[in-house]
GUVORO-738421 format. One line per 3 residues: number of its first residue (from 1); their letters; for each residue x, y, z of C-alpha. Coordinates in pm, whole numbers, always signed. Layout:
NUM = A = X Y Z  ...;
END
This chain:
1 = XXX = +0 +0 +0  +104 +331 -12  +296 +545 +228;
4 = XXX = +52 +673 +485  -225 +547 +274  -492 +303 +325;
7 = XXX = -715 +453 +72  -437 +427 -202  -323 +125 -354;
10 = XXX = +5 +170 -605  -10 -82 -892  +209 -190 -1221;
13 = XXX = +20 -276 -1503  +290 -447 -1738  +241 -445 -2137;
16 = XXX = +499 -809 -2149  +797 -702 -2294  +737 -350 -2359;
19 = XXX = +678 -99 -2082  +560 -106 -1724  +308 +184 -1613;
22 = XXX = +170 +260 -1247  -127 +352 -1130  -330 +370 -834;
25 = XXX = -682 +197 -684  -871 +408 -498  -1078 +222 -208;
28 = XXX = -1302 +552 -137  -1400 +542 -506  -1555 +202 -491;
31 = XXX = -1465 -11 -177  -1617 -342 -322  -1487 -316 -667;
34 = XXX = -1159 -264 -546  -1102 -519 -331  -1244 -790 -573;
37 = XXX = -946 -683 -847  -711 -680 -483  -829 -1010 -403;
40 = XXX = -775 -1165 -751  -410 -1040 -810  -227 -1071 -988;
43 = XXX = -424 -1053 -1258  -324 -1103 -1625  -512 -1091 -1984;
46 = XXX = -540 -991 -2355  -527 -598 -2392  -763 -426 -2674;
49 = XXX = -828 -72 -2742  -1119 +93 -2836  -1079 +333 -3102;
52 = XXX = -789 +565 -2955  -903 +668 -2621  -932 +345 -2420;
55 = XXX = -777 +51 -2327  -870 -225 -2153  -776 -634 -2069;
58 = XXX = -1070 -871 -1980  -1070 -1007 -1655  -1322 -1311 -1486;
61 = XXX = -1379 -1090 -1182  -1772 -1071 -1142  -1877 -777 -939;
64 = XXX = -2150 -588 -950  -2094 -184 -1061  -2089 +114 -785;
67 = XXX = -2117 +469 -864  -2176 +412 -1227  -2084 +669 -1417;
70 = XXX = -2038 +738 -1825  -1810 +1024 -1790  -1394 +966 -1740;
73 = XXX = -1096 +1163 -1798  -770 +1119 -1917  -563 +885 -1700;
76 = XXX = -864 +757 -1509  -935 +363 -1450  -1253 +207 -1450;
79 = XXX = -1424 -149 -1438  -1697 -216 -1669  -1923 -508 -1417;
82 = XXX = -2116 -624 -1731  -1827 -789 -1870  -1537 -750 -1596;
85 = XXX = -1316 -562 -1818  -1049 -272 -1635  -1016 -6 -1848;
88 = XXX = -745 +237 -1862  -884 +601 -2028  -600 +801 -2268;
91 = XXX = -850 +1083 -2341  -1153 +1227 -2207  -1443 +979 -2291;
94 = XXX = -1802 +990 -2234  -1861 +609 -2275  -2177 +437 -2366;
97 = XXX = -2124 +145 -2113  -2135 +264 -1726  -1838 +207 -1571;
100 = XXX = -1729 +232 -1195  -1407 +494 -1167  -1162 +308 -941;
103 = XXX = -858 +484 -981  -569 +659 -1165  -290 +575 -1363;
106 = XXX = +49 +769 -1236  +308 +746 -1485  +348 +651 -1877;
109 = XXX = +22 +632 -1972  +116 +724 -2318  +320 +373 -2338;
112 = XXX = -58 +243 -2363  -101 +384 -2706  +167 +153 -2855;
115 = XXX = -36 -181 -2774  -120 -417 -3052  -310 -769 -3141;
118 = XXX = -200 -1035 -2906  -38 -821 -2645  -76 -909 -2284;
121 = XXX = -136 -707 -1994  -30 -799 -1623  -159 -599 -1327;
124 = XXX = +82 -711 -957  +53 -506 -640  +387 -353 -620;
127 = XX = +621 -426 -312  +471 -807 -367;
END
């Protein structure tokens, strides 16, 4: 967890064998949604983009959706309950799926613009 933080939990989502970028869950956000993905990591699974403004990996975490919202900015993360996907937001999106917002991504988000076809994403609690 982080430093002086219980609200804050620092993760690396990993794009295998290209870049590593961080980001953080946010319990207040969505307590339950949170610590289902906590529970379940480390978590790993196909990423896929939609259009250029999000991307996402499916996940079998079933969970039902809190503080649904359509609206996300750049660098926000949210979980889509309907199908379990995390997605990771590069723009400012008003979505047609609700979503619950459950965090943040810290650094090199714009390494998520380079995924293709076939890559994998890994999500790991860091210090673990």
């Amino acid at each position: 967890m982080s430093a002086g933080s219980v609200s804050r939990i620092d993760l690396t989502l990993a794009l295998r064998g290209k870049a590593q970028i961080r980001f953080e869950l946010k319990r207040h956000l969505a307590s339950k949604t949170v610590g289902s993905i906590l529970r379940a990591l480390p978590l790993e699974g196909n990423s896929h983009m939609i259009g250029n403004s999000i991307a996402f990996m499916d996940t079998s975490l079933t969970t039902g959706g809190e503080k649904l919202r359509t609206q996300f900015k750049k660098g926000d993360v949210g979980f889509m309950a309907s199908n379990g996907s995390i997605c990771f937001f590069l723009e400012d999106v008003t979505s047609t799926k609700l979503m619950t917002l459950i965090g943040k991504i810290t650094s090199n988000l714009e390494a998520l613009r380079e995924i293709k076809p076939g890559d994998i994403f890994s999500i790991s609690q860091d210090g673990t």
